[in-house]
Each structure stands twice: as C-alpha cells, then as structure tokens.
C-alpha positions as CSV (number, residue, x, y, z in Angstrom):
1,X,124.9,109.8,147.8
2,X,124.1,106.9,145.8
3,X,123.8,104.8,149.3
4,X,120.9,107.6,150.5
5,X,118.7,108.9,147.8
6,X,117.3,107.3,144.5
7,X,119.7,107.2,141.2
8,X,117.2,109.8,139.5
9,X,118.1,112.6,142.2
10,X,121.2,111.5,141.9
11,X,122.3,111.1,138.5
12,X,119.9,114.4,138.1
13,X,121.7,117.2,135.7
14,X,121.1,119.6,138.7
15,X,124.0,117.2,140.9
16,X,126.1,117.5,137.6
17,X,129.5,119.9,137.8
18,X,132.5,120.6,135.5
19,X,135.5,118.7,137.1
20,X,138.5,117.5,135.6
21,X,139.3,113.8,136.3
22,X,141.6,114.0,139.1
23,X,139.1,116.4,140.9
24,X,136.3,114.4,140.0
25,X,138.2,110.9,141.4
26,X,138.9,113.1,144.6
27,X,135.5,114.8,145.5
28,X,133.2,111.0,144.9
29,X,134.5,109.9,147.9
30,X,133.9,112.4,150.1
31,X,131.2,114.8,151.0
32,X,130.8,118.0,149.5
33,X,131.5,120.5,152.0
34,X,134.1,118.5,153.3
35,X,135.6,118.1,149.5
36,X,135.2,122.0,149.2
37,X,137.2,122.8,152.7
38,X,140.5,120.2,152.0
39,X,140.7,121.6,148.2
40,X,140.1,125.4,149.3
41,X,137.3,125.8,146.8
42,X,137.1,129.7,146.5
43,X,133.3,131.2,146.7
44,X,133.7,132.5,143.0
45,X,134.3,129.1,141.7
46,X,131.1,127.8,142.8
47,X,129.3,130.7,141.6
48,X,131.0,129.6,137.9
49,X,129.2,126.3,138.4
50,X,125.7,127.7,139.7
51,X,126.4,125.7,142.9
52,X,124.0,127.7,145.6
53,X,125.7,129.5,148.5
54,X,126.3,128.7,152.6
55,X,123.9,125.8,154.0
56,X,123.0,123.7,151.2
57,X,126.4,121.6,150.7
58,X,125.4,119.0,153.6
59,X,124.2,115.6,152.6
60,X,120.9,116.5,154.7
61,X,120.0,119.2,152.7
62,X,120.9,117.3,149.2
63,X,117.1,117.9,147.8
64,X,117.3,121.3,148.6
65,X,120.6,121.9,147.2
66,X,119.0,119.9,144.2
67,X,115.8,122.4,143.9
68,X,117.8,125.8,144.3
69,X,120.6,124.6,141.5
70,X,118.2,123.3,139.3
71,X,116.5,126.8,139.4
72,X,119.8,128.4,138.7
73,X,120.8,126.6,136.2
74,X,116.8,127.5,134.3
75,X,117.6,131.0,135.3
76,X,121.1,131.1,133.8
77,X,120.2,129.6,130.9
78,X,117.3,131.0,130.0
79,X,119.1,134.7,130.3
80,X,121.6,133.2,127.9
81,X,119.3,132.4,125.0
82,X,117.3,135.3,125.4
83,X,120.8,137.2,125.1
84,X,121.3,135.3,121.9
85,X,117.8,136.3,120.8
86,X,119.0,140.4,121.3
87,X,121.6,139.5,119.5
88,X,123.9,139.2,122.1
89,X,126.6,136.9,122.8
C-alpha cells in the first residue's frame, strides 16, 4: 500500500485493525483479500472490526474501502457515546 497511495491514506485510523503480532507480520505482506482467504477470515470477524462487506478488499478499491470504514467507524462510535449518554453501557 505504501508503494501506491500517500502515507496519510495509509497510515489513516480508517486502514487501522486489531491484530495480534503474528497476524499483523503475516497480513503486511500480502493483500487483503488474499490475507483474508489463506487465514479463513470468517464474515463475523470483520464485522467486529467495522471492515465493510464483498468488493471493497481489493487494492483498487482502497479509497473506497477507506471512505465506507471511516463512516462506520463515526457511526459506531457515535452510537456508543450516545449509549453512554442514556446511561447505557
């Protein structure tokens, strides 16, 4: 990624996932839907990490993936703290 769009996009908290280290050392070198396919990433883990469904994992469509995550991610958060505004946990 690093190679094909600018540091900002990349280093961007939208291209940001939970990973332990041996995962993380594993998916940086390859791409994502390629990663997701040799590890048999279920669906419902990528729903844990806002990661947006079919069509969007390909290095073409990186912006994209970028924009709908990054909307998620508002989304999800901002349902959070207005849960902990209700009183809610």
């Amino acid at each position: 990624m690093k190679d094909s769009f600018d540091s900002t996009l990349v280093d961007s908290i939208a291209n940001i996932a939970v990973l332990n280290e041996k995962a993380n050392r594993s998916f940086s070198a390859k791409p994502p839907a390629q990663y997701l396919k040799d590890h048999g990433v279920r669906p419902e883990r990528l729903d844990e990490q806002a990661v947006p469904a079919d069509g969007f994992l390909e290095v073409s469509k990186f912006e994209e993936f970028l924009k709908r995550r990054s909307e998620r991610l508002a989304a999800e958060a901002t349902a959070y703290v207005q849960g902990l505004a209700s009183g809610g946990a």
